[in-house]
PQR file with spaces between the fields and no chain letter, atoms N, CA, C, O and H, PARSE charges and radii, in Angstrom:
ATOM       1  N    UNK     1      10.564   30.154    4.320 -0.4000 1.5000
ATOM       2  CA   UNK     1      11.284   29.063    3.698 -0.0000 2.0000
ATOM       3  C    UNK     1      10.295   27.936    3.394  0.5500 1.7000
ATOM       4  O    UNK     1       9.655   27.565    4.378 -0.5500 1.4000
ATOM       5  N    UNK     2      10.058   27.366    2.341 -0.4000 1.5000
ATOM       6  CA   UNK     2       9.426   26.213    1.874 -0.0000 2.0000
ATOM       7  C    UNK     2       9.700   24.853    2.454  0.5500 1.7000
ATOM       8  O    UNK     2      10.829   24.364    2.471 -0.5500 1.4000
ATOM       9  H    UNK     2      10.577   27.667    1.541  0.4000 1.0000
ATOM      10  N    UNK     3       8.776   24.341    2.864 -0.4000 1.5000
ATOM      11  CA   UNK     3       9.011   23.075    3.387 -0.0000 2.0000
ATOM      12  C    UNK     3       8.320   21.597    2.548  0.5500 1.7000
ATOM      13  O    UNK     3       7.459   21.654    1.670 -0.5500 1.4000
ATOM      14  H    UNK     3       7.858   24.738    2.850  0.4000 1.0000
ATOM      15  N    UNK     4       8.924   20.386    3.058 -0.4000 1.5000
ATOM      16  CA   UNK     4       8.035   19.732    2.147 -0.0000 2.0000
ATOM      17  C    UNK     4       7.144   18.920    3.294  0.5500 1.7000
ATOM      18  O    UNK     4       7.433   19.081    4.479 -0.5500 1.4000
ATOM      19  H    UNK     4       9.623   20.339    3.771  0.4000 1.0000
ATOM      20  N    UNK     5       6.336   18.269    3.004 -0.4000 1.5000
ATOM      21  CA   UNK     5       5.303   17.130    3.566 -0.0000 2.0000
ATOM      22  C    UNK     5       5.105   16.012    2.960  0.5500 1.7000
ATOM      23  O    UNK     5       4.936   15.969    1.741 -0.5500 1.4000
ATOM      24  H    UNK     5       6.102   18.138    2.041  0.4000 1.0000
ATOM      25  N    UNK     6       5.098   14.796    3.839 -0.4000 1.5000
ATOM      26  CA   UNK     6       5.583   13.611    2.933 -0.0000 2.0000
ATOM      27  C    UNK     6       4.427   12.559    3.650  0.5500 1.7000
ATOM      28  O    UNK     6       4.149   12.970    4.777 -0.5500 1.4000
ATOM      29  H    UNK     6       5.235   14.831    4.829  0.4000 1.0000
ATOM      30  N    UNK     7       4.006   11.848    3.442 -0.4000 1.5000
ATOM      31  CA   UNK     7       2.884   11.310    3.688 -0.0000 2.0000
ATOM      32  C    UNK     7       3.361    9.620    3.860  0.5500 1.7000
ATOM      33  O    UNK     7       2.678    8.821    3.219 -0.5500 1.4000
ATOM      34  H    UNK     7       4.232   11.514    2.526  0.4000 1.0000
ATOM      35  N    UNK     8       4.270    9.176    4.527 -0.4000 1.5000
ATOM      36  CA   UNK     8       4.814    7.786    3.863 -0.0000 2.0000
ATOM      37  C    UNK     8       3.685    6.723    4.757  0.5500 1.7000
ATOM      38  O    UNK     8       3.806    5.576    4.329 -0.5500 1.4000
ATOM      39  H    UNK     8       4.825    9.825    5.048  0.4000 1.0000
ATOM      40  N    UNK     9       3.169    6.773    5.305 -0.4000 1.5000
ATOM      41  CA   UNK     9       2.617    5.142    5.373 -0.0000 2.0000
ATOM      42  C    UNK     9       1.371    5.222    3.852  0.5500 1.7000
ATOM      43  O    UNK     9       0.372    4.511    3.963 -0.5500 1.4000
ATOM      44  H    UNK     9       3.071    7.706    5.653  0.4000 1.0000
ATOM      45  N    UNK    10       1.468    5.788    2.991 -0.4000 1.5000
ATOM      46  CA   UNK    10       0.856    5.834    1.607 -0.0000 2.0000
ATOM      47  C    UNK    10       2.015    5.494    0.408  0.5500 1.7000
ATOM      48  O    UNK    10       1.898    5.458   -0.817 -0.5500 1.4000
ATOM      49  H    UNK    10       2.279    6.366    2.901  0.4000 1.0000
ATOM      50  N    UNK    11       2.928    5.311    1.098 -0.4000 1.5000
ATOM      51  CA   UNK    11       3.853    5.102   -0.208 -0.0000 2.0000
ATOM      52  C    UNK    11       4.433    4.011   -0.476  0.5500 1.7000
ATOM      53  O    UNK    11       4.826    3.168    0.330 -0.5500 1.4000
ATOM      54  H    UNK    11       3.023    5.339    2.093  0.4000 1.0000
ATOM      55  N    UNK    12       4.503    3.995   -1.648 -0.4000 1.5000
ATOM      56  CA   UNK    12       4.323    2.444   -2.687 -0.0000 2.0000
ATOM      57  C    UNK    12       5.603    2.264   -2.718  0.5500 1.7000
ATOM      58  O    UNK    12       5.774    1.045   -2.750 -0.5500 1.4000
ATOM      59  H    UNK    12       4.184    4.680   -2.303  0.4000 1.0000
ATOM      60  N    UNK    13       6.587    2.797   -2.726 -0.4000 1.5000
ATOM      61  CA   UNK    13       8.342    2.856   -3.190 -0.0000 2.0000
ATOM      62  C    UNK    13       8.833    2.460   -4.423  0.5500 1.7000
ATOM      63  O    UNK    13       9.553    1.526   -4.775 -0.5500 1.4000
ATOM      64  H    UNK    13       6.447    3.787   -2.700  0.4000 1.0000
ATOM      65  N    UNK    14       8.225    3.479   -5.072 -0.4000 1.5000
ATOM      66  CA   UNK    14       8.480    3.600   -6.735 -0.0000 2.0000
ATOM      67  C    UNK    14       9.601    4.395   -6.738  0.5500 1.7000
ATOM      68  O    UNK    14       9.800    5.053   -7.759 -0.5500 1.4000
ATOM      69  H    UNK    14       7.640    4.238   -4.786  0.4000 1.0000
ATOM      70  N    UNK    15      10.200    4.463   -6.035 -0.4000 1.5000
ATOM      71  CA   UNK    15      11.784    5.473   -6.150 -0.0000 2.0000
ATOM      72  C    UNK    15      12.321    6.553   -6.976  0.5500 1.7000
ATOM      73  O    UNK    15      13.492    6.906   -7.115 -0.5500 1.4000
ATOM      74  H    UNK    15      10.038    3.928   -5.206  0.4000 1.0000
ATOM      75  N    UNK    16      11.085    7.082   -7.580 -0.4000 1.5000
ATOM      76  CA   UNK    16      11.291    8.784   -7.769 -0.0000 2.0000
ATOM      77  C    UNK    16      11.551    9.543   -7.160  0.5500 1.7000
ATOM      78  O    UNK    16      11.774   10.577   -7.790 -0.5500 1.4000
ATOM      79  H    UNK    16      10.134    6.795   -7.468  0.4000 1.0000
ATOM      80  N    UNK    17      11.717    9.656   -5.670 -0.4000 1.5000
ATOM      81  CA   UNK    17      12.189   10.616   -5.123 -0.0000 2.0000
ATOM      82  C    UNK    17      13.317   10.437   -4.660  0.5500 1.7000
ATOM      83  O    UNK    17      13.964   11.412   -4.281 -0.5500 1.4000
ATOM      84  H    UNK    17      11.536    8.816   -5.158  0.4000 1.0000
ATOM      85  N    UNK    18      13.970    8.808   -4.551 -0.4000 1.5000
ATOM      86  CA   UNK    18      15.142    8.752   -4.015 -0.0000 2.0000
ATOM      87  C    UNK    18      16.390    8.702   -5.231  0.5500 1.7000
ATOM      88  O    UNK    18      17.557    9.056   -5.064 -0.5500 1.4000
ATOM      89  H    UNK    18      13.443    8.016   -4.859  0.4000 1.0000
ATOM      90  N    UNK    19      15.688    8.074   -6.677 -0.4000 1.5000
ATOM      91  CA   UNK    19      16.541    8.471   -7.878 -0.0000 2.0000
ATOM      92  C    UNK    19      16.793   10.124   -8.065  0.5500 1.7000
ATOM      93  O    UNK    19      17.836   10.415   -8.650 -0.5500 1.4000
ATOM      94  H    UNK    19      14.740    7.786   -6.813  0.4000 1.0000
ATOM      95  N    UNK    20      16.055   11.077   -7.685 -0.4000 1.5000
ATOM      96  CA   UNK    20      15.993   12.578   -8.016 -0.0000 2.0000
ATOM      97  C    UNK    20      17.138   12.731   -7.331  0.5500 1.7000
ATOM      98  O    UNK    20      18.252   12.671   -7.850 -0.5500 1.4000
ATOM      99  H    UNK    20      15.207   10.840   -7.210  0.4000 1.0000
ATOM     100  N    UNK    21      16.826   13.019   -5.657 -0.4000 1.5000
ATOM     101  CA   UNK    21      17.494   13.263   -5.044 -0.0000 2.0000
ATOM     102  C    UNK    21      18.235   12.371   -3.498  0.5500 1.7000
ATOM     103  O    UNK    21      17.926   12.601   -2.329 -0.5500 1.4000
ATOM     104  H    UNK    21      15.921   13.068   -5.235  0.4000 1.0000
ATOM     105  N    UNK    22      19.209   11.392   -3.978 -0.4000 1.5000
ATOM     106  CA   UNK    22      19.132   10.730   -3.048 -0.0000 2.0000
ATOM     107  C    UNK    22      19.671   11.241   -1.876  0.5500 1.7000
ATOM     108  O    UNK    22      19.343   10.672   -0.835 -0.5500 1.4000
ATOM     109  H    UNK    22      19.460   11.205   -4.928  0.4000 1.0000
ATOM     110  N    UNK    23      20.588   12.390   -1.801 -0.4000 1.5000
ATOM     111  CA   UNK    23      20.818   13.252   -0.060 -0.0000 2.0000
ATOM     112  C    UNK    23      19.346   13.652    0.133  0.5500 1.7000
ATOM     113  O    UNK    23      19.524   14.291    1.171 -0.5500 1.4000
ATOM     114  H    UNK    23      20.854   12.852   -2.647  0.4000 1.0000
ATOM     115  N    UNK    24      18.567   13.713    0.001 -0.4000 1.5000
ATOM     116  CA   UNK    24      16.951   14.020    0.877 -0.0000 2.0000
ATOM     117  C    UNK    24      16.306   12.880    0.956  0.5500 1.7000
ATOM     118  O    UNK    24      15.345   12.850    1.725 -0.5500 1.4000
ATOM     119  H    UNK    24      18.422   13.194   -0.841  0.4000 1.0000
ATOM     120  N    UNK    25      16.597   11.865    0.323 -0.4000 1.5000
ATOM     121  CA   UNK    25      15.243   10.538    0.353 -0.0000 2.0000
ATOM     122  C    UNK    25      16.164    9.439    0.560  0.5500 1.7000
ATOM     123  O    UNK    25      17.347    9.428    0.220 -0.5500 1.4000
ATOM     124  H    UNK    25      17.378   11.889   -0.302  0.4000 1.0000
ATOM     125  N    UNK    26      15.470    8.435    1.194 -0.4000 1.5000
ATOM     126  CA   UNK    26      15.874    7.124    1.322 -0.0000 2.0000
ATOM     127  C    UNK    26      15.311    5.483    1.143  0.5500 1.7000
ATOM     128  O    UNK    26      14.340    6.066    1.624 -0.5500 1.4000
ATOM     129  H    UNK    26      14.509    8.444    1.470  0.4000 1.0000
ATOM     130  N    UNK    27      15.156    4.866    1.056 -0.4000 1.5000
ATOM     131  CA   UNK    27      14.854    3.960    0.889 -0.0000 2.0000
ATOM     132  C    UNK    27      14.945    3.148    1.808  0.5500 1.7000
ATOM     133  O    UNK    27      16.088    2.938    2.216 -0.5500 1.4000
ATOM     134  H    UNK    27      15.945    4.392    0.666  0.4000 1.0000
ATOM     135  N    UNK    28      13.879    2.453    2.418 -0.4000 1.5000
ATOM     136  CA   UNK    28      13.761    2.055    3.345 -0.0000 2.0000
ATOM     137  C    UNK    28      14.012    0.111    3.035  0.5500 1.7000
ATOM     138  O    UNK    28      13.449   -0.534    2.150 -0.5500 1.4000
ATOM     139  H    UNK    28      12.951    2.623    2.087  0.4000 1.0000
ATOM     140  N    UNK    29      15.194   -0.532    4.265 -0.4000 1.5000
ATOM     141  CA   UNK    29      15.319   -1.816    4.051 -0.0000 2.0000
ATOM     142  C    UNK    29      14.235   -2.612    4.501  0.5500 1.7000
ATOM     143  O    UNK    29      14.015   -3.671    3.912 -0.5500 1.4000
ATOM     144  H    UNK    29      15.651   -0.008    4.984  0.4000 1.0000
ATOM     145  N    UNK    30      13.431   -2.219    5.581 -0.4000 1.5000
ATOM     146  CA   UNK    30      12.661   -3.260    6.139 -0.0000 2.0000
ATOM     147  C    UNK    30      11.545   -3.056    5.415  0.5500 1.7000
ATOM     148  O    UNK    30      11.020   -4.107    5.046 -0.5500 1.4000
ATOM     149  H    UNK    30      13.610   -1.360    6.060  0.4000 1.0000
ATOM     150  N    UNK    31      10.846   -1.782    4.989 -0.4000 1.5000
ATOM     151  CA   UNK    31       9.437   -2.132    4.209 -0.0000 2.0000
ATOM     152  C    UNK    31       9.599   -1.618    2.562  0.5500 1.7000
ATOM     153  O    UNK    31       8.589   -1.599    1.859 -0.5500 1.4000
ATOM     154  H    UNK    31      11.272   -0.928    5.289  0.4000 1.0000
ATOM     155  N    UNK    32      10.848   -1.229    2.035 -0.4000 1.5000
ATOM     156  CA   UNK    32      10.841   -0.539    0.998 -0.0000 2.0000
ATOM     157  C    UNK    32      10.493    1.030    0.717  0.5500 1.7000
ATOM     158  O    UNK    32      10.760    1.725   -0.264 -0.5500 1.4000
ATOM     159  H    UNK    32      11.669   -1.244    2.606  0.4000 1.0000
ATOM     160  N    UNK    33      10.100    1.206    1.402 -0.4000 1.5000
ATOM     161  CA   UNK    33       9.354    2.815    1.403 -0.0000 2.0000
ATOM     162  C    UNK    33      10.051    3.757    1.737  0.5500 1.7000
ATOM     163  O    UNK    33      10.666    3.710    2.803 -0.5500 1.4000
ATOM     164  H    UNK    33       9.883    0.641    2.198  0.4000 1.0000
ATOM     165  N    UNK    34      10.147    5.208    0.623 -0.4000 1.5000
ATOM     166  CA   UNK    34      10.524    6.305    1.186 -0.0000 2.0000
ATOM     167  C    UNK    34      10.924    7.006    2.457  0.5500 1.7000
ATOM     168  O    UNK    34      10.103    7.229    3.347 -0.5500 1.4000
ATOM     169  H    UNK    34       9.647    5.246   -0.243  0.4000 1.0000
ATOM     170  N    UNK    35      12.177    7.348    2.534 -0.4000 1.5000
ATOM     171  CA   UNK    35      11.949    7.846    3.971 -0.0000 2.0000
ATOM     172  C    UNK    35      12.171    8.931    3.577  0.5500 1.7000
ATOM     173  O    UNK    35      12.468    8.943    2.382 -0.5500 1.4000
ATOM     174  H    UNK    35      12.844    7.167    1.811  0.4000 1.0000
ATOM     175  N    UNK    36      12.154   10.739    4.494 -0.4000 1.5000
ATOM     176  CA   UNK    36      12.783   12.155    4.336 -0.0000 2.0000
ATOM     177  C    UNK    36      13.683   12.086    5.035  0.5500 1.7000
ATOM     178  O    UNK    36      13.605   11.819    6.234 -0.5500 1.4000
ATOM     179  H    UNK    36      11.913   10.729    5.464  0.4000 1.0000
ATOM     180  N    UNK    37      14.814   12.336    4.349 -0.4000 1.5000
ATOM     181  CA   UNK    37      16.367   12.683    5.377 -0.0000 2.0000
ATOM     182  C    UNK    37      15.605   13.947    5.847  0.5500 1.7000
ATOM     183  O    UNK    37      14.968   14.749    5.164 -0.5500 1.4000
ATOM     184  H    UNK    37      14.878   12.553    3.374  0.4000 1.0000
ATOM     185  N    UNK    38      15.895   13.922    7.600 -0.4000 1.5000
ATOM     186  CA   UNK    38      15.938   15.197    7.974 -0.0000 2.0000
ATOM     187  C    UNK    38      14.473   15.298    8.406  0.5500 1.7000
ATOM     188  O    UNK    38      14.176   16.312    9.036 -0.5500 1.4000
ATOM     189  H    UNK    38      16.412   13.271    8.156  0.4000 1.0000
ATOM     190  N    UNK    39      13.504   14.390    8.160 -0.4000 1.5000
ATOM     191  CA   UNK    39      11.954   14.930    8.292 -0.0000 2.0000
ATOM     192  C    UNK    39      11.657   14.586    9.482  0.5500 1.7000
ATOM     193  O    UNK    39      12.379   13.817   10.115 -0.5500 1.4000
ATOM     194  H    UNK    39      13.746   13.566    7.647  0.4000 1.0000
ATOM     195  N    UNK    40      10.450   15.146   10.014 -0.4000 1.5000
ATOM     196  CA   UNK    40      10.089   15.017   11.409 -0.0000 2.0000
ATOM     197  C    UNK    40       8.970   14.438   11.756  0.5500 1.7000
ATOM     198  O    UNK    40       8.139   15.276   11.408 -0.5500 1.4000
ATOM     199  H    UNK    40       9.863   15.771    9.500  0.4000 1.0000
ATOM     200  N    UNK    41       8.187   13.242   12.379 -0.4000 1.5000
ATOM     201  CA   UNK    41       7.624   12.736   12.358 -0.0000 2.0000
ATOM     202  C    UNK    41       5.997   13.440   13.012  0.5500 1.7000
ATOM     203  O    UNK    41       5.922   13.615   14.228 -0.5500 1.4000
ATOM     204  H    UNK    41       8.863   12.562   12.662  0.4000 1.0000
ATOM     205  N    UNK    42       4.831   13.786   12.152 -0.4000 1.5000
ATOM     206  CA   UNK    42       4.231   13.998   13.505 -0.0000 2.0000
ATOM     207  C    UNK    42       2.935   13.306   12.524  0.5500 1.7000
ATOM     208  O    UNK    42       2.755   13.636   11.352 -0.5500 1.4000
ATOM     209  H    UNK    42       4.892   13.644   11.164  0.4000 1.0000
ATOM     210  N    UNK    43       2.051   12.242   13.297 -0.4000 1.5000
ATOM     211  CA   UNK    43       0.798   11.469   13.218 -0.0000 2.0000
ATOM     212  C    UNK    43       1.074   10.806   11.732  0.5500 1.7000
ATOM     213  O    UNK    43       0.143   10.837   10.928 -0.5500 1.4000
ATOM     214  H    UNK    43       2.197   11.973   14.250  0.4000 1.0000
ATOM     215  N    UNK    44       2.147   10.294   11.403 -0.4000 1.5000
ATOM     216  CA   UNK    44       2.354   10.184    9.953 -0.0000 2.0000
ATOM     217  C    UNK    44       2.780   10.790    8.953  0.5500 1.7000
ATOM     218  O    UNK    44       3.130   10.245    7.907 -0.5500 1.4000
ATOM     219  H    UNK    44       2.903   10.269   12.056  0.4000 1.0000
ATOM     220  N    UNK    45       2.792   12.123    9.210 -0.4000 1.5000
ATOM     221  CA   UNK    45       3.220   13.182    7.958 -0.0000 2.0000
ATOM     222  C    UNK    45       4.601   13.709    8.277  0.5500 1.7000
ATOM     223  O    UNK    45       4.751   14.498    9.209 -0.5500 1.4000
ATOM     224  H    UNK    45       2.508   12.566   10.060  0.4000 1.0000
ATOM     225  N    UNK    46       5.576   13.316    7.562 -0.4000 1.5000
ATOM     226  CA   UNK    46       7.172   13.652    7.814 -0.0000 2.0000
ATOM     227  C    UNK    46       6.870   15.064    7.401  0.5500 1.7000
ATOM     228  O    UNK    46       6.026   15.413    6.575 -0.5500 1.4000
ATOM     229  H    UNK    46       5.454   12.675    6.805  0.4000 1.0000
ATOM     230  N    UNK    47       7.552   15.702    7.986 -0.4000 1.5000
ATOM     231  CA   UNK    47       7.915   17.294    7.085 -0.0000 2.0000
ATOM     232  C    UNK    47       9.450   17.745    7.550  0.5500 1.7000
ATOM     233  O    UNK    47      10.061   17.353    8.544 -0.5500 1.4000
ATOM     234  H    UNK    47       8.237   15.418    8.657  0.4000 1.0000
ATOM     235  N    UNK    48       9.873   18.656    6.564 -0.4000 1.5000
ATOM     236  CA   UNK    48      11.548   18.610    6.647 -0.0000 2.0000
ATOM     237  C    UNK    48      11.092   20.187    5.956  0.5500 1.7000
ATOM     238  O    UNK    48      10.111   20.368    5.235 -0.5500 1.4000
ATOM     239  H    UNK    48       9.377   18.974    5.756  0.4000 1.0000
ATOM     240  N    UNK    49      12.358   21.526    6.512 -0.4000 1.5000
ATOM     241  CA   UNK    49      12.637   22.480    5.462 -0.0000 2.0000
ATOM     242  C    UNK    49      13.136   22.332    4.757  0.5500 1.7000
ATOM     243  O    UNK    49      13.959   21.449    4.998 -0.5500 1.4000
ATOM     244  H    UNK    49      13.155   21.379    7.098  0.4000 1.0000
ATOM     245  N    UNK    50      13.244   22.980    3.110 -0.4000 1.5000
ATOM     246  CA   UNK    50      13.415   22.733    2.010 -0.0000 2.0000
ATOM     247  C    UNK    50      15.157   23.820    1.796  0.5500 1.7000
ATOM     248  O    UNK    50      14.950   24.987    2.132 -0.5500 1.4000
ATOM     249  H    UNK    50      12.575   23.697    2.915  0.4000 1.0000
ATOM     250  N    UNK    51      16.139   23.654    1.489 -0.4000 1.5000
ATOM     251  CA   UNK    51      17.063   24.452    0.989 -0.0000 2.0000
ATOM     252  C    UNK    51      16.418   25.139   -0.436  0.5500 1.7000
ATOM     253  O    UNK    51      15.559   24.453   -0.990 -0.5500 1.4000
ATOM     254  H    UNK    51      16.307   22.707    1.216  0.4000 1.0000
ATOM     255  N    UNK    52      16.680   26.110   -0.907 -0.4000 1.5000
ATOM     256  CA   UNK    52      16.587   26.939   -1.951 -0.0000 2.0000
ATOM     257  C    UNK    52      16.563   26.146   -3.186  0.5500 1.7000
ATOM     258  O    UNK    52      15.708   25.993   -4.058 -0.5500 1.4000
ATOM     259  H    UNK    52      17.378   26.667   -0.458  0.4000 1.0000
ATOM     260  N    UNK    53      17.935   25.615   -2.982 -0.4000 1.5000
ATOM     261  CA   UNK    53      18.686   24.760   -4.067 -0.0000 2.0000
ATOM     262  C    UNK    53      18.287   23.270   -4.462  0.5500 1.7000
ATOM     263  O    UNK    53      18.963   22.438   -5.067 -0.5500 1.4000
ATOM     264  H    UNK    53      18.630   25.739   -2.274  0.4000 1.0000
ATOM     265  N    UNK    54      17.213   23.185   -4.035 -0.4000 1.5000
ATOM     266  CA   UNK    54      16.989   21.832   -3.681 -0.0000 2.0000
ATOM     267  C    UNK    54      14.724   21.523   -4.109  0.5500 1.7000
ATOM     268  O    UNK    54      14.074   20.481   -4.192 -0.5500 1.4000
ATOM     269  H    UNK    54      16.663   23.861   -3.544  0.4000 1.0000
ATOM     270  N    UNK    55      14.309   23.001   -4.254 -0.4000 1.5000
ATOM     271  CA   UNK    55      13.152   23.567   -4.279 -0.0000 2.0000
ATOM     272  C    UNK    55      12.631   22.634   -5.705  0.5500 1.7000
ATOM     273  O    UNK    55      11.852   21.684   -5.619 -0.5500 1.4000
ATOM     274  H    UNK    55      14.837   23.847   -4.187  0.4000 1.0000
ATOM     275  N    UNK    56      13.297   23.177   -7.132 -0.4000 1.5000
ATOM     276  CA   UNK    56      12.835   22.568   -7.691 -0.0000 2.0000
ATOM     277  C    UNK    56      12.893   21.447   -7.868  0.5500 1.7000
ATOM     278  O    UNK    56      12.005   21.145   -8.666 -0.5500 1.4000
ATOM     279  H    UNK    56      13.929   23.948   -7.202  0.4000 1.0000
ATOM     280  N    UNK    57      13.577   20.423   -7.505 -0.4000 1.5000
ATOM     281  CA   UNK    57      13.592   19.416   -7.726 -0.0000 2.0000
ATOM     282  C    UNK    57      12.622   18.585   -6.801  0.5500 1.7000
ATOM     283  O    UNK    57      11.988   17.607   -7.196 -0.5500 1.4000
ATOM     284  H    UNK    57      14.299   20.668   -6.857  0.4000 1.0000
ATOM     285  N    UNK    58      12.597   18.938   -5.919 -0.4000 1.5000
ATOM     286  CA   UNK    58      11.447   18.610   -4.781 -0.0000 2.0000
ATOM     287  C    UNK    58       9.980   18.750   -5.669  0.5500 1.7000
ATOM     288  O    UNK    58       9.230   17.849   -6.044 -0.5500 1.4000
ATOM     289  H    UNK    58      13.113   19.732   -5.598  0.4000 1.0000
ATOM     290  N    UNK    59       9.905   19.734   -5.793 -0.4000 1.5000
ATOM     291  CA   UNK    59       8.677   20.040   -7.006 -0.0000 2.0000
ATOM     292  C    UNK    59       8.542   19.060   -7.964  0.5500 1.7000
ATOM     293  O    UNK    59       7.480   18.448   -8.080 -0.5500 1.4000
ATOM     294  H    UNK    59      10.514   20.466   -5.488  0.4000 1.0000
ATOM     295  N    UNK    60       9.496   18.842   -8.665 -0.4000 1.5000
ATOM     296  CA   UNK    60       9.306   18.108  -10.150 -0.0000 2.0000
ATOM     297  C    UNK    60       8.876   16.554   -9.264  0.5500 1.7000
ATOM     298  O    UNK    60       8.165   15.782   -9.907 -0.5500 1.4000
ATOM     299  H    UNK    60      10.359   19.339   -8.572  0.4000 1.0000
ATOM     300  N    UNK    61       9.257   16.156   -7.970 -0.4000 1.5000
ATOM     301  CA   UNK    61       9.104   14.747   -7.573 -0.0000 2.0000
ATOM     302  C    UNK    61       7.674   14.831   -6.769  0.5500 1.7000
ATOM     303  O    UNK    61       6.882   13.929   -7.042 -0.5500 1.4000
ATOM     304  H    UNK    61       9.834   16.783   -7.447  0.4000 1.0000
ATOM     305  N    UNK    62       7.242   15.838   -5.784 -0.4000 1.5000
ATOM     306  CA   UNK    62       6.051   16.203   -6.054 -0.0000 2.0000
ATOM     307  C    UNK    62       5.267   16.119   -7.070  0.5500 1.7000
ATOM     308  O    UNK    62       4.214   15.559   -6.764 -0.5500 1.4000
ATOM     309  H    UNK    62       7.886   16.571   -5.563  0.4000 1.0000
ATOM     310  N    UNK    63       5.343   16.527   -8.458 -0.4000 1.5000
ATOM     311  CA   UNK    63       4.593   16.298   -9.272 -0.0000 2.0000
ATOM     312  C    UNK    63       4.363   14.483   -9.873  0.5500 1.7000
ATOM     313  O    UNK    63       3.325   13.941  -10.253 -0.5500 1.4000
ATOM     314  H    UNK    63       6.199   16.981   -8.707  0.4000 1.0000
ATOM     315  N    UNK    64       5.783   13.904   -9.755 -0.4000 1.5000
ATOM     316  CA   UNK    64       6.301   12.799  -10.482 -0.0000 2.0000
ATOM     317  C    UNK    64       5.436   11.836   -9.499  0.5500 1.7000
ATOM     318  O    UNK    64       5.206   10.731   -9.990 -0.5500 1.4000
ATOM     319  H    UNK    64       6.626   14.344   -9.446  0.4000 1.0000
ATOM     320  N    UNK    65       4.927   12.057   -8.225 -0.4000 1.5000
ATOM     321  CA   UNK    65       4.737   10.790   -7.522 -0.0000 2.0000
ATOM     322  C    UNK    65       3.409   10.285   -7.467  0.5500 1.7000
ATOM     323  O    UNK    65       2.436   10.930   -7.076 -0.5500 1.4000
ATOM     324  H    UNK    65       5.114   12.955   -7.825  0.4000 1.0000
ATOM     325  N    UNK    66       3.401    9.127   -7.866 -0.4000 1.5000
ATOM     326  CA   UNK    66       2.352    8.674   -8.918 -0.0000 2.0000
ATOM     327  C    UNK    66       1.184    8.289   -7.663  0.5500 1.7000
ATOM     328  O    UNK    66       0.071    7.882   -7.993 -0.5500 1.4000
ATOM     329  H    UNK    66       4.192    8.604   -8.184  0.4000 1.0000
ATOM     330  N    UNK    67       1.463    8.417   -6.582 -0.4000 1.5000
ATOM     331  CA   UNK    67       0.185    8.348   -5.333 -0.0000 2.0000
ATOM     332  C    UNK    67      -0.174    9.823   -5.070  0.5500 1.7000
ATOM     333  O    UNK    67      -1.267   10.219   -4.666 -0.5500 1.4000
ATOM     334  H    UNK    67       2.368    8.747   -6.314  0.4000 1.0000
ATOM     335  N    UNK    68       0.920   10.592   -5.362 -0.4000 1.5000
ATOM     336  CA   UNK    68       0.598   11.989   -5.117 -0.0000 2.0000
ATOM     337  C    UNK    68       0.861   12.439   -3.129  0.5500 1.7000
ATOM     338  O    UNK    68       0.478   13.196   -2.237 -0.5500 1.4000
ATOM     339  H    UNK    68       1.808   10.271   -5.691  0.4000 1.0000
ATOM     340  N    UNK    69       1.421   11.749   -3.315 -0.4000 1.5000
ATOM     341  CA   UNK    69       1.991   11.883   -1.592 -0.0000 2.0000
ATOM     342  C    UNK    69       2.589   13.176   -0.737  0.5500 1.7000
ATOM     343  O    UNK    69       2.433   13.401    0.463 -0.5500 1.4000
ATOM     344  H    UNK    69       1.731   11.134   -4.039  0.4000 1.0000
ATOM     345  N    UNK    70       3.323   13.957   -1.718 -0.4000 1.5000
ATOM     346  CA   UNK    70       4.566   14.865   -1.501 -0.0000 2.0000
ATOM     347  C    UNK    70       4.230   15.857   -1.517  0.5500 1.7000
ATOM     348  O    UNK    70       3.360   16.012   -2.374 -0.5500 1.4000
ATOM     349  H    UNK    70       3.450   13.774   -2.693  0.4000 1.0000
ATOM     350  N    UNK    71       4.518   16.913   -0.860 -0.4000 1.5000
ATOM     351  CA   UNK    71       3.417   18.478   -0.979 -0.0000 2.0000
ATOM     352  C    UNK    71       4.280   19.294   -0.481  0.5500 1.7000
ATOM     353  O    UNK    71       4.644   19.402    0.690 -0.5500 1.4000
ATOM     354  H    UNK    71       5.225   16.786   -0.164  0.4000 1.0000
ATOM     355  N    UNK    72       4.669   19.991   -1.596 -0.4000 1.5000
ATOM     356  CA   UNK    72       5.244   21.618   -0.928 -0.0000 2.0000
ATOM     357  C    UNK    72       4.385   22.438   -0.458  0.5500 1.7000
ATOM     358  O    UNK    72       3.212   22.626   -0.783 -0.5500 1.4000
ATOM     359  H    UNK    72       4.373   19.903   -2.547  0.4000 1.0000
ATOM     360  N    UNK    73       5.294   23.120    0.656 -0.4000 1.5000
ATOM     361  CA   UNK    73       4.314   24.104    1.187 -0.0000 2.0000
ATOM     362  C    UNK    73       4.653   25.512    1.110  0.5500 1.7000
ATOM     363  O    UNK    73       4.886   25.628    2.313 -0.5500 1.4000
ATOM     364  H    UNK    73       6.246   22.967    0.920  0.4000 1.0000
ATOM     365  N    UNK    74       4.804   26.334    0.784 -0.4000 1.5000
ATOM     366  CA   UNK    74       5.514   27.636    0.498 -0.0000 2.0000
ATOM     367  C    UNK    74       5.053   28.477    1.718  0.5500 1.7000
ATOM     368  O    UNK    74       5.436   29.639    1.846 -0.5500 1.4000
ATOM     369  H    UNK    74       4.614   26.240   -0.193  0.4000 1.0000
């Protein structure tokens, strides 16, 4: 199953990932920044499994994120 990796103390909160898909991403009140619904914290790098249904679009925001933060992992 594909998972994603999210890198947030690098992220700017340009809200491409939470306009895509906002049941997986969030927006954070106190610093603005991305959060992963569901992701797991380890040394900074959230990672969460990916549903099927949910793959490409993860991808297209992977590609879309203009720090390049977001990384599928297959």
């Amino acid at each position: 199953m594909p998972k994603i990796q999210f890198y947030r103390n690098k992220c700017i909160g340009c809200n491409i990932c939470y306009e895509t898909l906002p049941h997986r991403w969030r927006l954070s009140r106190v610093d603005g920044k991305s959060t992963l619904v569901g992701g797991v914290d380890k040394k900074g790098i959230y990672s969460a499994q990916l549903f099927p249904d949910e793959l490409d679009a993860n991808e297209f925001i992977a590609q879309a994120c203009p720090v390049k933060i977001i990384k599928i992992v297959v």
